[in-house]
C-alpha positions in Angstrom: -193.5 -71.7 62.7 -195.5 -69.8 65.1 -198.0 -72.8 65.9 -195.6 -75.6 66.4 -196.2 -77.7 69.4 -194.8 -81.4 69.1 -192.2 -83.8 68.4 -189.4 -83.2 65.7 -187.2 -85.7 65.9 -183.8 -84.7 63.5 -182.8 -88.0 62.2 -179.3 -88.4 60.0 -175.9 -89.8 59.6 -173.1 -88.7 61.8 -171.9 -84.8 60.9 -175.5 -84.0 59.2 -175.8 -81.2 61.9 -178.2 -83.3 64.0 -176.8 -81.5 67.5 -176.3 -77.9 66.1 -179.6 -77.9 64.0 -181.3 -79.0 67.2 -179.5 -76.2 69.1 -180.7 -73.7 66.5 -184.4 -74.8 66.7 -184.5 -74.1 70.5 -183.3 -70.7 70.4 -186.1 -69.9 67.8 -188.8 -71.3 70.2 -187.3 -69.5 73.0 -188.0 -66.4 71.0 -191.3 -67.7 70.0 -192.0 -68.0 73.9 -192.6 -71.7 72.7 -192.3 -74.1 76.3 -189.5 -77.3 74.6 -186.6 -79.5 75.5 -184.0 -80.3 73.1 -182.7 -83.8 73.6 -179.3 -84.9 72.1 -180.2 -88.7 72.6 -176.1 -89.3 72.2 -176.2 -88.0 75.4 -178.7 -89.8 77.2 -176.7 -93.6 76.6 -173.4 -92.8 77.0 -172.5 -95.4 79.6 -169.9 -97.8 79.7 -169.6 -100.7 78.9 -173.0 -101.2 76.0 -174.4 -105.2 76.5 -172.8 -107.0 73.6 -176.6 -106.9 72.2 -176.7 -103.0 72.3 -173.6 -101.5 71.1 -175.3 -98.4 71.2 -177.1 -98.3 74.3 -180.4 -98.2 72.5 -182.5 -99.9 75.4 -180.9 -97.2 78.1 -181.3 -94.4 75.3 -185.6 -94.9 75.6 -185.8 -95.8 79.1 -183.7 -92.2 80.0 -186.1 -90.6 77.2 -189.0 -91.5 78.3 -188.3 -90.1 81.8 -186.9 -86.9 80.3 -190.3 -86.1 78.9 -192.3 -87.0 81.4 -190.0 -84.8 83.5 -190.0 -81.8 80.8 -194.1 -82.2 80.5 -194.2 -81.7 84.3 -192.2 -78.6 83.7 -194.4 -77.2 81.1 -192.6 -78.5 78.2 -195.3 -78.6 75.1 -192.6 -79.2 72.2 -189.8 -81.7 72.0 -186.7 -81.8 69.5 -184.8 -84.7 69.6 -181.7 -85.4 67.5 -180.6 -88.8 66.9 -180.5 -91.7 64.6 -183.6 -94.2 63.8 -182.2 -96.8 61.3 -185.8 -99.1 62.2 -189.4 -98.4 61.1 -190.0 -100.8 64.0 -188.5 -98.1 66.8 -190.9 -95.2 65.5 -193.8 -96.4 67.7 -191.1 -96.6 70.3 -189.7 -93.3 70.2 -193.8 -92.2 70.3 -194.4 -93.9 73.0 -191.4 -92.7 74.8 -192.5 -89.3 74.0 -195.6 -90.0 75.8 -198.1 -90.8 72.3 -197.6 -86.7 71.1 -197.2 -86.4 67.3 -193.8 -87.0 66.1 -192.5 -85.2 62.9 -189.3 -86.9 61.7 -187.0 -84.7 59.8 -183.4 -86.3 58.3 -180.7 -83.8 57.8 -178.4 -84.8 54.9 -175.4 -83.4 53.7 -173.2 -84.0 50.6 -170.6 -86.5 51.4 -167.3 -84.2 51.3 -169.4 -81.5 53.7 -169.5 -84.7 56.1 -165.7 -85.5 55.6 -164.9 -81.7 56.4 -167.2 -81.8 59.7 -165.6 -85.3 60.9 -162.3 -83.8 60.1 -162.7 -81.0 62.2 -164.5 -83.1 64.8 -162.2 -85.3 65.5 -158.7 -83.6 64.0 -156.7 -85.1 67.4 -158.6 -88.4 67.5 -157.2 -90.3 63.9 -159.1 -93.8 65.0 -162.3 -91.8 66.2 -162.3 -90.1 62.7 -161.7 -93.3 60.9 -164.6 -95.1 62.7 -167.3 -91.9 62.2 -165.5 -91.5 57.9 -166.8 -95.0 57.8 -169.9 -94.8 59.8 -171.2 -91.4 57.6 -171.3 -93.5 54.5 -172.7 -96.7 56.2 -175.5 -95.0 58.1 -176.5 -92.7 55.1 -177.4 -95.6 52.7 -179.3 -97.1 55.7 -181.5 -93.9 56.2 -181.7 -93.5 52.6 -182.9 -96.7 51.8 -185.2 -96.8 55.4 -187.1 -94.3 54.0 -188.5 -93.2 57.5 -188.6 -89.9 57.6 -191.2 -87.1 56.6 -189.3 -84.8 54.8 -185.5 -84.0 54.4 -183.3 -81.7 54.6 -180.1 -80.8 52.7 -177.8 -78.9 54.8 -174.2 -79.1 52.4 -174.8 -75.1 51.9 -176.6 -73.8 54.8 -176.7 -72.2 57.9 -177.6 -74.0 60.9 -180.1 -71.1 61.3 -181.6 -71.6 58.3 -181.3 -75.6 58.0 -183.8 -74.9 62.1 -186.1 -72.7 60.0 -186.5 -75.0 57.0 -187.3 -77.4 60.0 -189.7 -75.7 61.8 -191.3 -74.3 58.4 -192.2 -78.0 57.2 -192.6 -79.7 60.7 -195.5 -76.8 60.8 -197.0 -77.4 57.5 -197.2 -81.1 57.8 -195.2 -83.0 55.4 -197.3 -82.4 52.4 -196.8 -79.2 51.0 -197.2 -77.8 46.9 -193.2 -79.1 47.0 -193.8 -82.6 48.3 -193.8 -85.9 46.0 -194.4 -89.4 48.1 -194.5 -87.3 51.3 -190.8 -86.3 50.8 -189.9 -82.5 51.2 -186.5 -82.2 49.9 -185.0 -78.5 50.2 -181.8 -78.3 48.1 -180.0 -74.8 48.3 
């Protein structure tokens, strides 16, 4: 954990723990006097209205990325955590690209399905449409991201800490993601 300099991106359905995982990570490099930027890439598209052919403001989502880094690598940044959501083998070279060609570790936070039903619902417990849409969006992007297959390992975070979830993180984005408990290049950490 020590050694890590690079790109973890924290791929997963919505109410895997994307955000708070990410938030967790960059307090532990902060006390590993590690230089990062955490990047919540929600945040960098929200703009109204999306193009009919970007929902999700995908297109503004890189182009704001890839002037966050290079603004963050000016700064000193060496290390960059980005939570999101990459349903596309195809947008991997895009997101590495954006991040200026630095090694990019791809890590997808799962969660058992009645863990993400007990986030949304506390999420969104005065928004009952909000909540619909995200209780139907957890199950449809979660079969997408299993059956991708994109990432390098995964983590299960039904019955953990966020704290411990950033560790697990860190731990396997520095070993690589072929350790003694890897098959197929898939770490999966169960409690």
């Amino acid at each position: 954990m020590d050694n890590f300099v690079g790109s973890i991106f924290l791929n997963g359905t919505v109410g895997a723990g994307k955000t708070t995982v990410a938030g967790c990570i960059g307090r532990i490099l902060r006390q590993k006097a590690v230089a990062h930027a955490i990047i919540d890439l929600d945040s960098i598209r929200q703009a109204w209205p999306a193009p009919p052919s970007d929902r999700f403001n995908h297109e503004l989502e890189m182009v704001n990325l890839a002037s966050l880094v290079g603004n963050y690598a000016d700064a000193g940044v060496e290390a960059f955590v980005l939570a999101g959501v990459i349903e596309d083998a195809t947008e991997i070279p895009r997101y590495r690209k954006a991040l200026g060609g630095r090694p990019l570790e791809i890590c997808r936070i799962t969660a058992d399905e009645s863990v993400l039903r007990t986030r949304l619902n506390a999420r969104h417990q005065n928004d009952p449409d909000g909540l619909l849409w995200h209780l139907n969006r957890a199950v449809e992007l979660e079969n997408i991201l299993v059956n991708q297959s994109l990432d390098d390992f995964v983590v299960d975070s039904s019955d953990k800490s966020a704290e411990v979830v950033a560790r697990e993180v860190l731990e396997l984005a520095v070993q690589g993601p072929l350790t003694a408990d890897c098959t197929r290049n898939k770490c999966i950490l169960r409690g």
